[in-house]
C-alpha positions as CSV (number, residue, x, y, z in Angstrom):
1,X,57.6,53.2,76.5
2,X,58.1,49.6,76.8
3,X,61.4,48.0,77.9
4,X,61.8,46.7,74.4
5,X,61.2,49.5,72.3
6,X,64.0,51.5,71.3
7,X,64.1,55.1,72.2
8,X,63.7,57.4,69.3
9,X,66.8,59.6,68.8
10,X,65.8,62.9,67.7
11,X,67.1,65.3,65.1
12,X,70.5,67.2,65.6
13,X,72.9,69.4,64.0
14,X,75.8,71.3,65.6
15,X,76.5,75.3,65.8
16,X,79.2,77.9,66.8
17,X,82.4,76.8,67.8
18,X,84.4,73.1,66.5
19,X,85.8,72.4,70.2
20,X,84.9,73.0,73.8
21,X,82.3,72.7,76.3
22,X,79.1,71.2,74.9
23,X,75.4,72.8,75.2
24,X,72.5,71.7,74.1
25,X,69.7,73.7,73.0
26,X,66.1,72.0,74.0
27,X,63.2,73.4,72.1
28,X,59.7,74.5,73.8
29,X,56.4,72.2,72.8
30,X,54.1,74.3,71.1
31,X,53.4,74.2,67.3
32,X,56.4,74.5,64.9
33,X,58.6,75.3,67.8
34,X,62.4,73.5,67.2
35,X,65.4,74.3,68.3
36,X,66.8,76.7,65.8
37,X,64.0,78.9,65.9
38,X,63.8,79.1,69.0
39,X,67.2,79.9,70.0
40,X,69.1,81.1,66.7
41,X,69.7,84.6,67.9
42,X,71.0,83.0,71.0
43,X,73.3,81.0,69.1
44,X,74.0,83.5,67.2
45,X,75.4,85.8,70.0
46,X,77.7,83.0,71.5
47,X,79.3,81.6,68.5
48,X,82.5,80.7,70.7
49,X,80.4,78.2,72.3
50,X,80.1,74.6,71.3
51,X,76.2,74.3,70.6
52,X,74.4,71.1,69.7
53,X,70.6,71.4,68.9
54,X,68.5,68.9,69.3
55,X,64.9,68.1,67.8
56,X,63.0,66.5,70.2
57,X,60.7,63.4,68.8
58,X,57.4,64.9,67.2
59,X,59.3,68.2,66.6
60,X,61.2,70.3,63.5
61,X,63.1,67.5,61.8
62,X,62.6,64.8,64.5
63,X,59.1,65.4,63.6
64,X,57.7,61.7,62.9
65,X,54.6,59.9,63.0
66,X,56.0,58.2,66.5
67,X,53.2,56.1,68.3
68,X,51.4,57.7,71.1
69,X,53.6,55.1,73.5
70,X,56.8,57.6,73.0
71,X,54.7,60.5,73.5
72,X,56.0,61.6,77.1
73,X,58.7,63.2,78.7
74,X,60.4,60.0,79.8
75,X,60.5,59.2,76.0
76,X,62.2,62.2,75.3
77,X,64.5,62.5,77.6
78,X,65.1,58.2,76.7
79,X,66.1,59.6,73.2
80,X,68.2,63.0,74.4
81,X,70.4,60.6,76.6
82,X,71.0,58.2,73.3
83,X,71.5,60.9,71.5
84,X,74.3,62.0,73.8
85,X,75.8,58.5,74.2
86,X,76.6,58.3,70.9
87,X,77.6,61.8,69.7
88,X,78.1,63.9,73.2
89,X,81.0,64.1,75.5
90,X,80.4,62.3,78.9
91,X,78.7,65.8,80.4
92,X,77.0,68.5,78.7
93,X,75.0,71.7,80.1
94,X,71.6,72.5,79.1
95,X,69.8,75.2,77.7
96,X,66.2,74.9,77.0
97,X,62.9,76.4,76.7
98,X,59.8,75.1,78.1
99,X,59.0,71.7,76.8
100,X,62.9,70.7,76.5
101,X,63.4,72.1,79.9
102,X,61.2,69.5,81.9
103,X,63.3,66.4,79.3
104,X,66.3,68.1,81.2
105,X,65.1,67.6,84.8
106,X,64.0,64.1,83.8
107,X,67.3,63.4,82.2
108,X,69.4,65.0,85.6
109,X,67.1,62.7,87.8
110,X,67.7,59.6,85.9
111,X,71.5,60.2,84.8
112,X,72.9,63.1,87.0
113,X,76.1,61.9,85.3
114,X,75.2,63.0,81.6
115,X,74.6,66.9,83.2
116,X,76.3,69.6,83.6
117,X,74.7,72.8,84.4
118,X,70.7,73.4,83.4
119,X,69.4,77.0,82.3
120,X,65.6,76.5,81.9
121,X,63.2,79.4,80.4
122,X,59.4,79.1,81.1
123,X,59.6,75.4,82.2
124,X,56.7,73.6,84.0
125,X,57.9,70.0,84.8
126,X,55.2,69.9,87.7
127,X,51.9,71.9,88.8
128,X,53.0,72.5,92.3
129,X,56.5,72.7,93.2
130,X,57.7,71.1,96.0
131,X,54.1,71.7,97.7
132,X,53.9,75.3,97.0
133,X,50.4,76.4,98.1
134,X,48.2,78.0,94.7
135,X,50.1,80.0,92.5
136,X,49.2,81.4,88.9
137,X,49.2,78.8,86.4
138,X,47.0,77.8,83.6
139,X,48.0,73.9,82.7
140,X,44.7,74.0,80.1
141,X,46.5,76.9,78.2
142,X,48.7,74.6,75.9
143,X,46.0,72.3,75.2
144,X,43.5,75.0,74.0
145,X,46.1,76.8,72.2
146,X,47.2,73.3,70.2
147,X,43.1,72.4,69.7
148,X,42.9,76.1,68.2
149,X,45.8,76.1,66.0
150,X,45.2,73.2,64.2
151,X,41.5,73.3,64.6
152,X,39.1,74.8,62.1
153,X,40.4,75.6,58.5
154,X,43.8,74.4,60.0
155,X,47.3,76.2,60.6
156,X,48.1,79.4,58.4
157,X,50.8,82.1,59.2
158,X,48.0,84.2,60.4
159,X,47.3,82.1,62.9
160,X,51.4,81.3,63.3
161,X,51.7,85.1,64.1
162,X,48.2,85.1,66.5
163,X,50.0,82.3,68.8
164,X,53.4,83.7,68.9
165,X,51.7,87.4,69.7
166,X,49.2,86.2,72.9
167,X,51.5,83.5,74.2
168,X,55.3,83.8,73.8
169,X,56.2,87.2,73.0
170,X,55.0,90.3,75.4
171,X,55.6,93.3,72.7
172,X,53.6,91.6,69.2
173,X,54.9,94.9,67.0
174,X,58.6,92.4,67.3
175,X,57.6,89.2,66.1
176,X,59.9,88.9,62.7
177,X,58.1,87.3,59.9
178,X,61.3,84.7,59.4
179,X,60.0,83.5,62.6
180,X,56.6,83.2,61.8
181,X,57.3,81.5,58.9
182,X,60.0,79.1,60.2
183,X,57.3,78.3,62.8
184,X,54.4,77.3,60.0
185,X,56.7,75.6,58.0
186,X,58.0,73.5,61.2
187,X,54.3,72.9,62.4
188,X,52.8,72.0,59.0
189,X,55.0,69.1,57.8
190,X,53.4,65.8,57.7
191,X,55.6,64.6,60.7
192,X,53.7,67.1,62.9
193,X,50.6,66.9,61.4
194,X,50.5,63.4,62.6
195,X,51.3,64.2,65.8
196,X,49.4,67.0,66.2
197,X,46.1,65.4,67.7
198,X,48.2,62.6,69.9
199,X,48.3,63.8,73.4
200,X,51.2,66.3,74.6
201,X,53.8,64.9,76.1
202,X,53.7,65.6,80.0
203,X,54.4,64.4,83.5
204,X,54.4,65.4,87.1
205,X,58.0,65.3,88.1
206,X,57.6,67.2,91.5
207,X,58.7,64.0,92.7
208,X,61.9,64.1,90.8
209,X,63.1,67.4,91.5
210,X,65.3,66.5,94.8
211,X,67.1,64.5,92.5
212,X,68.4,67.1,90.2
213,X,71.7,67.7,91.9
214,X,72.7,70.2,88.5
215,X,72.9,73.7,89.2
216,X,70.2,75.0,87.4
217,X,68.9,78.7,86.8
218,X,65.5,79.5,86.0
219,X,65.1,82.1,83.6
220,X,61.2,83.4,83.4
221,X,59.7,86.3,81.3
222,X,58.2,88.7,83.7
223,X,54.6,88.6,81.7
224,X,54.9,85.1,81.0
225,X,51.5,83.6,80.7
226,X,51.6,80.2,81.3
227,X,52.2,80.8,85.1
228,X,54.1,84.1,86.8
229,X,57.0,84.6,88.4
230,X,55.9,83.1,91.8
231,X,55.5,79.7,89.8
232,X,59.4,80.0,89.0
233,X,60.8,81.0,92.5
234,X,58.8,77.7,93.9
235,X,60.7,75.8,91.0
236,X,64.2,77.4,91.7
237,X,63.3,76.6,95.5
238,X,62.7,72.9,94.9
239,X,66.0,72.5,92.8
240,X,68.9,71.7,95.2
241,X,70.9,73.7,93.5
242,X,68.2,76.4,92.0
243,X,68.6,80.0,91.0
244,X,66.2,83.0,89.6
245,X,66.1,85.5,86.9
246,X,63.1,87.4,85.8
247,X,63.3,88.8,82.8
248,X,60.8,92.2,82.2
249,X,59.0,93.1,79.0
250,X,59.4,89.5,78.2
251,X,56.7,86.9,78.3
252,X,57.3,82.8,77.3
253,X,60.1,83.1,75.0
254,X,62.3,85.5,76.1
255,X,65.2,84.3,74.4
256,X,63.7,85.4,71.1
257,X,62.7,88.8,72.1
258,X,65.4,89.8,74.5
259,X,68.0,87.0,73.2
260,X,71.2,89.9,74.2
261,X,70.0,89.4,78.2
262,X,69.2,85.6,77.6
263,X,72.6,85.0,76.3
264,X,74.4,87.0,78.7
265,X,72.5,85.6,81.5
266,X,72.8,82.1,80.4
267,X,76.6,82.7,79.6
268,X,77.6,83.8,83.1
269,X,75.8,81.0,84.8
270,X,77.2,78.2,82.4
271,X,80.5,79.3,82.8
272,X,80.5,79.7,86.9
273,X,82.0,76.8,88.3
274,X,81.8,78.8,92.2
């Protein structure tokens, strides 16, 4: 993004409790994915908490024809931090899934002073973590899934469901068909339609990782797969303040299929200030 064009400042909406300590709730990037669906039984769980979800650009309502130019990370975390200069407090803690997670990291690195505490699930801000040696990833997955999805006759709830069953939830018999369809309905407007074929938003930011001073867990479904839970102890190792906790029967969104032990887990570690 150029130094003159403005940084897009996505959709938001607040949830749970009228005062206290703000969180916000990052999205993952797949198709249809926004930060209510994502995380409503989360939110749900904790409503004394002071929530604010946020729609990243080219997702759920912030999902806009943007040009390919604000298609990155370093866009997105451009608009999060005016987002939060105009209706945050002067810190906030994080909790995201995938895709919002790596926006996080950017936004600790750049303005350590906006964040709090970080919870990330199933985030992949780099392919190698501080120099870890090979570990099980797949950084084609997303790209193939995407190409299939919208591909051929084009998205349907049958292919929703499909997605949601081999990549973010380990038991498919779960998956509740509110989900599904909040999903479709999410990836099928013509926002994301238009965005749909632009490259995915992604950097390396191994190089920024020593800069996030946050304490941040990593959360990681045990079967998640996108990359296993080697992948996330290398992460939590190349945060100067990282922590780890795998999460069995689980696999990329764990928050939606175990969102009782997400929440509790997330609670405790936003809430320790040891």
């Amino acid at each position: 993004m150029s130094a003159t064009e403005p940084a897009v400042e996505p959709a938001h909406g607040w949830a749970g409790a009228d005062r206290g300590p703000v969180t916000v709730v990052l999205h993952g990037g797949g198709p249809g994915c926004h930060a209510t669906s994502d995380f409503a039984a989360v939110m749900a769980l904790r409503p004394e908490r002071r929530w604010l979800w946020v729609d990243l650009p080219g997702y759920g309502g912030s999902a806009t024809g943007q040009p390919a130019s604000q298609r990155s990370v370093t866009a997105a975390a451009d608009g999060l931090a005016a987002l939060l200069e105009r209706v945050g407090p002067e810190r906030v803690d994080v909790l995201a899934q995938s895709y919002g997670g790596t926006v996080a990291l950017k936004l600790a690195a750049d303005r350590p002073e906006r964040l709090g505490r970080i919870v990330l699930i199933g985030s992949q801000p780099t392919p190698a973590p501080g120099g870890a040696g090979p570990l099980r990833t797949d950084p084609g997955l997303a790209v193939r899934a995407r190409a299939e999805y919208y591909g051929g006759d084009g998205p349907s709830p049958a292919k929703t469901r499909a997605l949601l069953a081999g990549l973010e939830w380990y038991d498919a018999t779960r998956i509740p068909e509110p989900t599904v369809l909040a999903r479709f309905r999410a990836g099928t407007t013509a926002g994301a339609l238009a965005t749909a074929t632009l490259p995915a938003p992604a950097e390396d930011l191994d190089h920024a990782l020593g800069a996030v001073q946050a304490p941040t867990l990593v959360l990681w479904g045990r079967h998640d797969p996108f990359a296993g839970p080697a992948y996330a102890a290398a992460l939590a190792d190349a945060l100067p303040r990282g922590d780890l906790a795998v999460i069995g029967r689980t696999s990329h969104h764990p928050q939606a299929e175990r969102p009782a032990t997400v929440a509790a887990l997330a609670d405790a570690f936003l809430t320790d200030r040891s």
